[in-house]
Backbone bond lengths (Angstrom), bond angles and torsions (degrees), N, CA, C in turn:
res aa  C-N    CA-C-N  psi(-1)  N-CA   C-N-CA  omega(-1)  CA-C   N-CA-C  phi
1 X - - - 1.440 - - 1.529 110.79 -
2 X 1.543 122.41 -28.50 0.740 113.41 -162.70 1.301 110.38 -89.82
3 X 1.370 117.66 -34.39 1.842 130.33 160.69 1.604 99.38 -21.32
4 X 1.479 91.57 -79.58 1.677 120.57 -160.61 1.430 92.42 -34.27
5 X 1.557 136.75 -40.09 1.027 118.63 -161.79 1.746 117.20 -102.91
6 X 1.424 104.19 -13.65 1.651 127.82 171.64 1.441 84.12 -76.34
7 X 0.826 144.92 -31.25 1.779 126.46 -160.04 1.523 99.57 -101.11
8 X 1.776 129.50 -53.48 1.313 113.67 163.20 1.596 129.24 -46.99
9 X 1.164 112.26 -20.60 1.731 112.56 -165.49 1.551 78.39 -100.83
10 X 1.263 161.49 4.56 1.079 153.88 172.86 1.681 102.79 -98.01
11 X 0.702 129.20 -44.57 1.434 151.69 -163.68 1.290 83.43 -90.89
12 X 1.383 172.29 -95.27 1.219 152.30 -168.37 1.257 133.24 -77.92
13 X 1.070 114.40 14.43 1.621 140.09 144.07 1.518 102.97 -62.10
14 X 1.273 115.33 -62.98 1.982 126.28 -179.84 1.281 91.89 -58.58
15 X 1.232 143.15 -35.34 1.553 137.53 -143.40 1.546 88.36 -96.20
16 X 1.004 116.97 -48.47 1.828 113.63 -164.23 1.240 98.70 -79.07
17 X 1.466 141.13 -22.81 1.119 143.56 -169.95 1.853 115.16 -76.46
18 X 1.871 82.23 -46.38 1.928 78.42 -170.88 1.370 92.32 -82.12
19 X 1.114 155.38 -13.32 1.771 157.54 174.44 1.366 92.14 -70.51
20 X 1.176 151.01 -32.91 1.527 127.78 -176.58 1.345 107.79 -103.18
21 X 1.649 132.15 -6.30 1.226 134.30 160.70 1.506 83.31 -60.32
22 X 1.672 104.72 -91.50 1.228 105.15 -157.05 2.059 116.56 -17.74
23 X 1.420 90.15 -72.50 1.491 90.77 -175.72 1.796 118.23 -38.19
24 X 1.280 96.39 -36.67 1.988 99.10 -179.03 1.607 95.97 -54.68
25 X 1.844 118.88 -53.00 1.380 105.42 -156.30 1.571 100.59 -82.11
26 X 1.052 120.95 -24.28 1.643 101.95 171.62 1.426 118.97 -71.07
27 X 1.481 121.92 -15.20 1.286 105.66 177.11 1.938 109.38 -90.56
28 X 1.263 104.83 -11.04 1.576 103.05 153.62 1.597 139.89 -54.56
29 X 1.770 91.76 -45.09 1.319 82.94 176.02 1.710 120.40 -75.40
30 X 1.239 101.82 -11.10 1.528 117.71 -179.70 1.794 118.28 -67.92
31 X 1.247 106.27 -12.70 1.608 103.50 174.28 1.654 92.65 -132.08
32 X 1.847 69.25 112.96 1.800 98.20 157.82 1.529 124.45 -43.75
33 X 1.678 111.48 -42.37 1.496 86.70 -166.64 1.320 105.27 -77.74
34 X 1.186 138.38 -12.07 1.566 147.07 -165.64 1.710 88.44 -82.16
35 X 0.982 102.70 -36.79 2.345 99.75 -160.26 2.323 82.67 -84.84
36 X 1.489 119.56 -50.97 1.558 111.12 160.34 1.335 126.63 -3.55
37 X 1.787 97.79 -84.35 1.364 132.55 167.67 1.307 111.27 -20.44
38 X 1.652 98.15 -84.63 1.234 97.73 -174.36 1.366 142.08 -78.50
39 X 1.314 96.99 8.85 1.805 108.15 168.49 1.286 101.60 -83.61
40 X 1.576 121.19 -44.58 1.381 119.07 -175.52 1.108 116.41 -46.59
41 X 1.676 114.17 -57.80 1.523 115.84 -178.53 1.186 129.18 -57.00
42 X 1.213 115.18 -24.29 1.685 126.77 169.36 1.092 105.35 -73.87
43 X 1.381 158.43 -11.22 1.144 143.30 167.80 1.562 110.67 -84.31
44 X 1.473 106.58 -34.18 1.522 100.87 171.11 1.452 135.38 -80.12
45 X 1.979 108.37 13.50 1.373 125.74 -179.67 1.641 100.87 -38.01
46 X 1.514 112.90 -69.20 1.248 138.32 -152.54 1.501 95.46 -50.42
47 X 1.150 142.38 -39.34 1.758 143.84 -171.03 1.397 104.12 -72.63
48 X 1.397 139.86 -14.41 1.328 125.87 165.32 1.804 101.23 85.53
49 X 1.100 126.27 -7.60 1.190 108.06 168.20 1.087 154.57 5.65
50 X 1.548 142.12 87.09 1.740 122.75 -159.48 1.435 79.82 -81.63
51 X 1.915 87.09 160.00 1.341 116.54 154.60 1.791 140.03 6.35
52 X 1.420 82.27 -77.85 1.543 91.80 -173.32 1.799 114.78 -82.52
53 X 1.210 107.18 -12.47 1.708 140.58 174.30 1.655 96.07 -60.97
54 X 1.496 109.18 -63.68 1.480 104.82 -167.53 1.691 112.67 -83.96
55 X 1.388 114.69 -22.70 0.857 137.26 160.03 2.122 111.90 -19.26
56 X 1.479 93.35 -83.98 1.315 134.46 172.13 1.380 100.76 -41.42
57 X 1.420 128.68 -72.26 1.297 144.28 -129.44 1.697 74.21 -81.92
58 X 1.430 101.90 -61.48 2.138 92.07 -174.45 1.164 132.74 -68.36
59 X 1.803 112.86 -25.83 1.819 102.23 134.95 1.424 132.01 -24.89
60 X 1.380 125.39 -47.89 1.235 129.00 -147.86 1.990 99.66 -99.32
61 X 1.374 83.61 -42.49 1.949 100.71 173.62 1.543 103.65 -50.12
62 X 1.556 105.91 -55.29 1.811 116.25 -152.60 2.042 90.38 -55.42
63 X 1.541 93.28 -46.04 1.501 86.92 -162.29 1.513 135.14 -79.53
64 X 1.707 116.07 -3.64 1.066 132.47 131.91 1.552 129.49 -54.50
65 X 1.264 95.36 -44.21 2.038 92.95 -178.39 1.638 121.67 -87.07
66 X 1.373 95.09 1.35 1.673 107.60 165.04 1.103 94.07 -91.69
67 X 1.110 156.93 -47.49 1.387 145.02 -174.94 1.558 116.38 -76.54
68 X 1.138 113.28 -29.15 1.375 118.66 174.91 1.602 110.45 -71.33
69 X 1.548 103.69 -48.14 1.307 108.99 -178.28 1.802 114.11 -41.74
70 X 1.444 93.71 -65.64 1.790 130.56 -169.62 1.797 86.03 -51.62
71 X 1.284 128.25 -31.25 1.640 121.65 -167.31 1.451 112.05 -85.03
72 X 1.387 107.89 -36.70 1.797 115.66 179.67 1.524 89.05 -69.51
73 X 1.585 124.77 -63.15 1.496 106.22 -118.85 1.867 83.48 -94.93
74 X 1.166 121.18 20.78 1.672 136.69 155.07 1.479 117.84 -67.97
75 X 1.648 96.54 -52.53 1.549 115.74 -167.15 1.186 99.36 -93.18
76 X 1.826 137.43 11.11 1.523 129.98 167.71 1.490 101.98 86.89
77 X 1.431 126.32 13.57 1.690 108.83 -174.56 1.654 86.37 -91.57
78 X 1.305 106.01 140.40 1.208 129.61 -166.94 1.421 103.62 -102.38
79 X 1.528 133.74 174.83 1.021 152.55 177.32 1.833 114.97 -85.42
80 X 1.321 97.60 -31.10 1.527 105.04 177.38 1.587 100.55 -93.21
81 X 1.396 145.68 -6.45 1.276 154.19 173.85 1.537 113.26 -74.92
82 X 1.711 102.28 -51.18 1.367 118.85 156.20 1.743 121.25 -46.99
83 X 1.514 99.12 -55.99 1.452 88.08 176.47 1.682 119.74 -85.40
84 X 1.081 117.43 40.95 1.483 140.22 -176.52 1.036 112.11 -90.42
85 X 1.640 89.93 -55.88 1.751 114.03 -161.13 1.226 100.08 -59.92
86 X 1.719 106.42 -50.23 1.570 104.11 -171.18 1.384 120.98 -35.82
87 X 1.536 91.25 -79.50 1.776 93.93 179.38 1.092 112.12 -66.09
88 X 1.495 150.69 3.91 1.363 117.97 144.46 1.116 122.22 -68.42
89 X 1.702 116.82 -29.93 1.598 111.90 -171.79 1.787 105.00 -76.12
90 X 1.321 105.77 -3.58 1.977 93.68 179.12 1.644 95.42 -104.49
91 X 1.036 123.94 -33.93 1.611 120.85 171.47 1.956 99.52 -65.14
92 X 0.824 124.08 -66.87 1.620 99.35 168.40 1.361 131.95 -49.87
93 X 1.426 127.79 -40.04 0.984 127.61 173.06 1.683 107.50 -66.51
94 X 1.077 138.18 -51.49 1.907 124.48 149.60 1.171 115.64 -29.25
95 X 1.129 118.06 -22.66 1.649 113.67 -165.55 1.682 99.45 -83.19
96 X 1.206 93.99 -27.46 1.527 99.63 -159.20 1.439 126.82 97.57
97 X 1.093 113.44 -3.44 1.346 124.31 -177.24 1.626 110.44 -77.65
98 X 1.467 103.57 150.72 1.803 115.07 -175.77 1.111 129.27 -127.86
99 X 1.005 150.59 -177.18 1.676 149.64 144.27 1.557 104.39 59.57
100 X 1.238 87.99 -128.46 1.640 105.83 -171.76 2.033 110.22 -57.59
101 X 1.599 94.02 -40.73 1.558 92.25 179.97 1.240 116.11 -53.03
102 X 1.707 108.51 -52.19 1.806 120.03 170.69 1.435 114.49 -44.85
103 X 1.052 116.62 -48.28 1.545 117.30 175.91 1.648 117.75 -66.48
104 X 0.881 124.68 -18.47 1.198 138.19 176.07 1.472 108.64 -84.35
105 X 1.136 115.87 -63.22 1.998 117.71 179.46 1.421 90.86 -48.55
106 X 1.932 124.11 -63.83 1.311 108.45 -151.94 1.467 107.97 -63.77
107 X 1.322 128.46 -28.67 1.455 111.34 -167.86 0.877 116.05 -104.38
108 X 1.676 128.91 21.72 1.894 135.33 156.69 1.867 75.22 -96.60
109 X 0.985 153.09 -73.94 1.658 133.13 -161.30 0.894 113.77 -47.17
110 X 1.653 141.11 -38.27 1.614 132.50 -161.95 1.897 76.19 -90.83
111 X 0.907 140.61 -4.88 1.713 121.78 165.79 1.944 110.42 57.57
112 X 1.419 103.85 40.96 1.470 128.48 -175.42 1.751 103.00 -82.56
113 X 1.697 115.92 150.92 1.380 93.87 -178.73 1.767 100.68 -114.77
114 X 0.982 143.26 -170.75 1.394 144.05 -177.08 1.379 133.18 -33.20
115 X 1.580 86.31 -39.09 1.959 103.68 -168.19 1.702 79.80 -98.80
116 X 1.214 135.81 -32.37 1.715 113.26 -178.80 1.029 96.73 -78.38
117 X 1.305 174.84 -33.96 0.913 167.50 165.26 1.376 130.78 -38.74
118 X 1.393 101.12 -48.75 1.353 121.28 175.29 2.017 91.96 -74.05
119 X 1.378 123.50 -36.97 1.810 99.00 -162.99 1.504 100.00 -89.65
120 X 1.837 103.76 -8.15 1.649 92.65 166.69 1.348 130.71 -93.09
121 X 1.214 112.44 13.06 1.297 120.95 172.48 1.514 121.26 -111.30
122 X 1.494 107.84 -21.08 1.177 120.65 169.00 1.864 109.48 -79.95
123 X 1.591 113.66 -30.79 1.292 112.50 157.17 1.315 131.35 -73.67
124 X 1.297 114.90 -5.41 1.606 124.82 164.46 1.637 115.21 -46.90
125 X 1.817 71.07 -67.03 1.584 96.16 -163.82 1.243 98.89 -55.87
126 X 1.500 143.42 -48.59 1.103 114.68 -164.91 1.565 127.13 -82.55
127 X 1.908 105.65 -7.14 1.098 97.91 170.91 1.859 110.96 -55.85
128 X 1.534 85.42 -49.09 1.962 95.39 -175.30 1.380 130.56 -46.37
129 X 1.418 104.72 -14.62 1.562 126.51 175.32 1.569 93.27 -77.71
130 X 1.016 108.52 -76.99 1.980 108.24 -166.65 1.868 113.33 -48.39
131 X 1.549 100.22 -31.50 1.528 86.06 -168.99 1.720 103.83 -82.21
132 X 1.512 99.59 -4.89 2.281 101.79 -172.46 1.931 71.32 -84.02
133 X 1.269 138.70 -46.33 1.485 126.01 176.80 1.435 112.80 -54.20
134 X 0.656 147.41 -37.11 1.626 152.63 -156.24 1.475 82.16 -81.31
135 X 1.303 113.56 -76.43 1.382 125.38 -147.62 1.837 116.42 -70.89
136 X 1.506 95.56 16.80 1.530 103.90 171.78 1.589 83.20 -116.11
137 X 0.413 141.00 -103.66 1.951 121.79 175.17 1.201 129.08 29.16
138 X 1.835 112.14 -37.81 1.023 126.21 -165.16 1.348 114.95 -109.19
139 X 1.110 133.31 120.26 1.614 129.20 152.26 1.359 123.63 -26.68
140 X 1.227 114.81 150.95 1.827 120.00 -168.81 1.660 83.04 -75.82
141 X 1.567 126.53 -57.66 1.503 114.33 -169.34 1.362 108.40 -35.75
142 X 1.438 119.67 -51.15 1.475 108.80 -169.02 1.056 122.87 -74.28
143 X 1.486 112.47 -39.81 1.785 97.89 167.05 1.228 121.19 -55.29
144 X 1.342 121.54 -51.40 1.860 130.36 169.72 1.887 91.57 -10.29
145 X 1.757 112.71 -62.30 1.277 100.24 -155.70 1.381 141.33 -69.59
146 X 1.769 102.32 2.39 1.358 114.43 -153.26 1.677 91.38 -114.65
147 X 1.416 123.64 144.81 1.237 125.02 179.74 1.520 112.58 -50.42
148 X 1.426 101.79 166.84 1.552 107.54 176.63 1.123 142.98 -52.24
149 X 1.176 92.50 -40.73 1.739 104.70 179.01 1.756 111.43 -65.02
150 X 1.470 113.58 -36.83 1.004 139.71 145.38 1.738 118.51 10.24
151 X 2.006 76.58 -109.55 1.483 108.39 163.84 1.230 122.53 -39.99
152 X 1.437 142.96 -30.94 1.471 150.82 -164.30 1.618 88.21 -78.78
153 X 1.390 131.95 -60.35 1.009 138.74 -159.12 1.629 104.57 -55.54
154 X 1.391 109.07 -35.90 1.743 116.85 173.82 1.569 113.26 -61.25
155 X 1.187 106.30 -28.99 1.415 102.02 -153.70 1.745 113.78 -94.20
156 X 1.125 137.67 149.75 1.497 132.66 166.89 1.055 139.13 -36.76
157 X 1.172 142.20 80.19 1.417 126.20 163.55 0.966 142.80 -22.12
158 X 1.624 139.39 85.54 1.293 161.75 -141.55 1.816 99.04 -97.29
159 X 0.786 140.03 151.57 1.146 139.94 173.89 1.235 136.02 50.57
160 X 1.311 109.38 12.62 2.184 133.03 -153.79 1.450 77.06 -107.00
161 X 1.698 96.23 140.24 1.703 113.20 146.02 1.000 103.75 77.86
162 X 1.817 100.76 -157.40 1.337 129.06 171.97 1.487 107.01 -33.54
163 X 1.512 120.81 138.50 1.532 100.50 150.84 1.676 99.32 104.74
164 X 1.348 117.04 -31.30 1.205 113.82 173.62 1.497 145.92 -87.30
165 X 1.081 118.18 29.91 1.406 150.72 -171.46 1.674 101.06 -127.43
166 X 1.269 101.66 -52.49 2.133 107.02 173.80 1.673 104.12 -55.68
167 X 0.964 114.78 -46.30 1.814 116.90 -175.61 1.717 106.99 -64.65
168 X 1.298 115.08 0.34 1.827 101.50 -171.38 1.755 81.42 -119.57
């Protein structure tokens, strides 16, 4: 009797245990800026980063993509809207399509209405602000190491926005 009952209270000891893993990792995938984060940082594997380098760089990430996060999922941009974009932006990019056209397919596909539009573009930009920040942080070696598409994201925007009408 006494087994029978050392072995059930053992056996739901394991039971309550893998149910609150589980529950921890589903509530991970559930916040964007954490799933952000960590896409970001994986792209910057390739730069070799020490420690206190990546450290820093995801300080600076975390606290943009909490705000970015907290701004979409305000304005209703959803998680399946996000994964919209994707495959519209690789089905346009097959298409051949660029610029303004690309921007146009992806944001009649993510099926966004005026005011999302406007906080996802205003959340762009500020991702695009932190990573031209990041990427003064960074050594030219390390960017060198990370693919192209990458590197662009490091670099300044020359002729964008504000300011561009004063330069001609």
């Amino acid at each position: 009797m006494k087994k029978s009952i050392l072995t059930l209270l053992a056996v739901a000891a394991i039971l309550v245990h893998s149910v609150s893993l589980n529950a921890q990792e589903k509530g991970d995938k559930k916040d964007p800026a954490k799933n952000m984060v960590t896409q970001f940082m994986k792209q910057l594997e390739k730069a070799e980063l020490k420690e206190e380098e990546t450290n820093k760089i995801k300080e600076m990430f975390q606290k943009v993509a909490k705000d970015v996060a907290g701004k979409r999922t305000e304005a209703g941009i959803t998680p399946e809207m996000m994964k919209k974009r994707a495959d519209a932006q690789k089905s346009a990019k097959e298409d051949g399509k660029k610029g303004k056209e690309m921007q146009e397919a992806v944001e009649a596909a993510m099926g966004m209405n005026a005011d999302q539009i406007k906080v996802f573009k205003e959340t762009e930009e500020m991702l695009a602000k932190v990573k031209v920040e990041i990427g003064k942080t960074m050594t030219a070696e390390q960017i060198a190491k990370l693919p192209e598409q990458a590197q662009n994201a490091f670099k300044e925007k020359v002729g964008k926005g504000k300011g561009k009408k004063a330069d001609k």
